[in-house]
N, C-alpha and C positions, 0 to 999 in steps of 0.2 A: 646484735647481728652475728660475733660471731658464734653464741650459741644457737643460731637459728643454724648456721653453713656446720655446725658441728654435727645439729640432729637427722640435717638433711642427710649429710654424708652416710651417717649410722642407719637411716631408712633404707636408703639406695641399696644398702650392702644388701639389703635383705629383699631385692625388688625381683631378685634371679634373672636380674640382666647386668651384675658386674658393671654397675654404674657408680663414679662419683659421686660428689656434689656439691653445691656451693648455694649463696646467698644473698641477693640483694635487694633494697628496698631505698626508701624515702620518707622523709618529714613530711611530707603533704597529705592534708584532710580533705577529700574530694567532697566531702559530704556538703560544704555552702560554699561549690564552685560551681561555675559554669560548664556546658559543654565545649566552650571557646578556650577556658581558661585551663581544662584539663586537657584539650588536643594538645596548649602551646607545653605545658610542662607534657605531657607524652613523648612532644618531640625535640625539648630537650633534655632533659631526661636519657632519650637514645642516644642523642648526642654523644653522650658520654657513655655510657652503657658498651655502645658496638665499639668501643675499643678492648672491651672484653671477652666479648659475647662472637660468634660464628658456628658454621656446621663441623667446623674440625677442632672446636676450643669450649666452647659450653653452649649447651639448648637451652634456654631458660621453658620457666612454667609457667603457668597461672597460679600468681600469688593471691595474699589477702587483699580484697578489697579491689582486685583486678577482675575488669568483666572480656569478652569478647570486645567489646569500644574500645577500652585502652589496649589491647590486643593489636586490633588494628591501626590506630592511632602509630602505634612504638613501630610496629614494620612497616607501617607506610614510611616512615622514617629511616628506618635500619635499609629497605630500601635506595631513600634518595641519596643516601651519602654513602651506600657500597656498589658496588658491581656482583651483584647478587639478583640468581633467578628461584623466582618464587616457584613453591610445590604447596599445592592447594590442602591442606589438610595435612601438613605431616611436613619433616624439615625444620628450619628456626621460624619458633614463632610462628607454626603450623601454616607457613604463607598468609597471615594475615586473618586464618580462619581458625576457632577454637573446637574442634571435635570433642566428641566424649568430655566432656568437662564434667560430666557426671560420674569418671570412674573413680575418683578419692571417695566422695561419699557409699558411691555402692559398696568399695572395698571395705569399710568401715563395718559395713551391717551385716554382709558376708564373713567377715571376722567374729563377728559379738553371733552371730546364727553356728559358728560353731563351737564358739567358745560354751555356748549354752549346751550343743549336743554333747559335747565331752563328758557333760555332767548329768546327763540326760533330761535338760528342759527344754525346753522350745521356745522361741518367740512369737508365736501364736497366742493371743489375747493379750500382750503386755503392753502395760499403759509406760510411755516413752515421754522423758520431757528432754527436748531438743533446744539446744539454745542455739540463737543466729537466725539468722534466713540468707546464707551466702548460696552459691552455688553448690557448698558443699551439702550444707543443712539441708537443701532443700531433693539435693539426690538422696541424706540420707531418712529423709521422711518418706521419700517417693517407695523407695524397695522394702520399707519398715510396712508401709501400707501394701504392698506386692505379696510381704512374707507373713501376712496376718497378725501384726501387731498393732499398737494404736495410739499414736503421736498425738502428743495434748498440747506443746507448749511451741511457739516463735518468739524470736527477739529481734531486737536491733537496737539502735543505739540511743530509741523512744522510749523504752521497756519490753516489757513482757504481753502478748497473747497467750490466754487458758483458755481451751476448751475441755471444761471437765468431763464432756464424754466423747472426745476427740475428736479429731481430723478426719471427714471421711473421703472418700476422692474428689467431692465436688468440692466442700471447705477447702481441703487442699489443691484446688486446684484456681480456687481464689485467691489465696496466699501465694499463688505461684503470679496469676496478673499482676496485684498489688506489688509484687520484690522484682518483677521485670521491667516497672516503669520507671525510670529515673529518676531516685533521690526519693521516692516512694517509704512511707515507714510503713510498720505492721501496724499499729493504730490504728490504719485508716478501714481495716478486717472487721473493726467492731459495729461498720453502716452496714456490714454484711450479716450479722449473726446476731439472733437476740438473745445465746447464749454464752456469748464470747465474755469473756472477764479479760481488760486490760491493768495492768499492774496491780492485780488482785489474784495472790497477795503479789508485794514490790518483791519481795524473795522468789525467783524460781524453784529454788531448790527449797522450798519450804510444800512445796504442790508433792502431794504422795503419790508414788508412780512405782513403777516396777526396775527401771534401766535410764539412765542418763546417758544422755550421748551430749557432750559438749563440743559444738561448733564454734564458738565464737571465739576471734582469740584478742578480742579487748578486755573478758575478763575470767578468771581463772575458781576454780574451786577451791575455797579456804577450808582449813579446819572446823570450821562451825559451821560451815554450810555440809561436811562429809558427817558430819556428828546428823546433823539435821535429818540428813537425807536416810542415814542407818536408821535413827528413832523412825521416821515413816513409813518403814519395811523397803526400801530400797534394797535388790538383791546384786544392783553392780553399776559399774562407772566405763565406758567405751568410749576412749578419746579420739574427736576427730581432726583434733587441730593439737599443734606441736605445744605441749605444755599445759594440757587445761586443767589441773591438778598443781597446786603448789605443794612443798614439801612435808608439809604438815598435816595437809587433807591425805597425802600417799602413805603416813604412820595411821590416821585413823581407819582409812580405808580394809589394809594390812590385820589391823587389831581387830577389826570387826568381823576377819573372812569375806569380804564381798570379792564380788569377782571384776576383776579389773582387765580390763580392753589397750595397751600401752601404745601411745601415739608412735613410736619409732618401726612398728609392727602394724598399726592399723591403719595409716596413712600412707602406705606402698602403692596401694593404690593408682595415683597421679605418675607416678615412676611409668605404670606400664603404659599410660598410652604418652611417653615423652616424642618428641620429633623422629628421633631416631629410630626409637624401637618402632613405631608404626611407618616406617621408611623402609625399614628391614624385611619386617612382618604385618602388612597390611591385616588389617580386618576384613576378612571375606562373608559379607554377608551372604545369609540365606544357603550357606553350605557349612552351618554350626556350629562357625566362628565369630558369636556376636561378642559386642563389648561385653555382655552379662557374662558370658560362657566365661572366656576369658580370666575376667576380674577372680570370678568364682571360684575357679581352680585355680589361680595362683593364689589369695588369701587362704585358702586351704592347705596349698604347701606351705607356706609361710608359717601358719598355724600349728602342722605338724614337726615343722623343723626347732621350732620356737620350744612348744613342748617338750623333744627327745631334748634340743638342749636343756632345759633346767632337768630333769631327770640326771643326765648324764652329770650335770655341776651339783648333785644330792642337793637340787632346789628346785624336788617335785610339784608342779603345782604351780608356782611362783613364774607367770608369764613375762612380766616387768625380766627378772632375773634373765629367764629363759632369752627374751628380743635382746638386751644390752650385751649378753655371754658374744650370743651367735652374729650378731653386727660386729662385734668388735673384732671377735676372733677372723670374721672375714675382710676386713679393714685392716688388719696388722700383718695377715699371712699375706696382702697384698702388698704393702707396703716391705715387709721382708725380701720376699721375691724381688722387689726391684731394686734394693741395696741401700745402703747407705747416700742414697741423694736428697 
């Protein structure tokens, strides 16, 4: 946990809204519970929570495993036991409504879409295997398929879906039913497809692909799965969830040259549409202020600022380097500035 509020803090630096951050979660499996049994933990749960949590003390977000239900569920709560007026889409707990919940993922593929132009490739025809089917997974299939690339792989906590000639908007658009019904696995995509291969093989990262994007944060990329993935011409890894790399996968990755996507940088995303910053600066549709626009151009600055720093630290190249330099450095000149408390 608190490496989870350490990484948050280090993304926020870099969200270019001079945001903190922090971290909380729980022991509970929602997955063989009820919808009775997860409103009553929701609201206690808040219970305790809203003695931390306000519009002048911390916004929370959409965590793992958190949908627009539990969303709701926790402010109808945070609600009944404050004196708190609701603002519909923005505020704590976006008033009980989840906007943009697509902006972590988009951020992620907007990041890897320039990480590739840097070096002059494109993600036009790249076969993608995607792990997860969260919310975020499934924004970062949606603009993967927007930006002409070609997502072959879902998980959950059932296994693996392959489509060895990928996702195309209508597959993907059955994967998107199937993970909106409750407690719904991917499994159940293989009555749909007479091409689908479920846990074949049971390795994801054994399927030969172009770019990993890993959503899932139940499980992590080991060193024998990064070795794997290099032998299959795999030319990079774009984290979309805090950690999806252990330590050992991030030496092979390194030795290999693949190009690496680093979660404290790809996952800002979530930052820009927080309660506040969309309280401050709404989104104005329809005058070329869409969530996309947005997202776009700040993973872009993000991207650029990322890069001058590892340059500037003679760790050209080196974006990992680049994200922890420039987070830190904007996390400590802050903490300087406010003295010794």
């Amino acid at each position: 946990m608190k490496a989870a509020a350490f990484d948050t803090t280090f993304s926020n630096a870099l969200c270019l809204k001079n945001m903190g951050g922090a971290y909380g979660g729980a022991d509970f499996d929602p997955s063989n519970k009820s919808d009775t049994e997860i409103q009553r933990f929701c609201q206690s749960y808040m219970t305790e929570l809203s003695k931390y949590i306000g519009p002048d003390v911390d916004l929370p977000g959409l965590g793992d495993g958190v949908s627009a239900v539990e969303i709701g569920f926790m402010y109808g709560q945070y609600k009944r036991i404050n004196s708190h007026c609701g603002h519909i889409g923005q505020g704590l707990l976006w008033g009980g409504s989840t906007p943009y919940e697509q902006a972590q993922g988009y951020g992620v593929v907007y990041f890897a879409k320039k990480m590739l132009e840097d070096k002059g490739l494109s993600l036009d025809g790249k076969k993608c295997i995607i792990t997860g089917s969260s919310h975020i997974a499934l924004a970062v299939a949606e603009k993967l398929l927007e930006l002409g690339a070609i997502p072959i792989t879902f998980s959950d906590t059932s296994g693996n879906i392959y489509e060895p000639s990928g996702f195309d908007s209508a597959k993907f658009r059955t994967i998107q039913r199937i993970k909106h019904e409750r407690g719904a696995k991917v499994g159940r995509y293989i009555l749909a497809s007479t091409s689908a291969r479920f846990n074949d093989p049971s390795n994801t990262y054994a399927i030969p692909c172009d770019l990993v994007f890993p959503c899932s944060p139940q499980e992590q990329i080991s060193e024998n799965d990064m070795s794997i993935l290099s032998a299959n011409g795999c030319q990079g890894v774009i984290e979309g969830v805090q950690r999806a790399l252990s330590n050992a996968a991030l030496v092979v990755l390194k030795k290999k040259g693949m190009l690496h996507g680093p979660y404290r940088a790809t996952t800002v995303g979530a930052s820009l549409v927080n309660g506040k910053t969309i309280a401050n600066r709404p989104i104005m549709h329809g005058v070329g202020d869409t969530l996309d626009v947005r997202v776009e151009a700040a993973m872009t600055e993000v991207f650029e600022e990322v890069k001058a720093t590892a340059r500037e630290f003679n760790t050209r190249g080196d974006l990992l380097a680049g994200t922890n330099i420039s987070s830190f450095l904007k996390v400590a000149n802050v903490m300087l500035s406010h003295g010794s408390v």
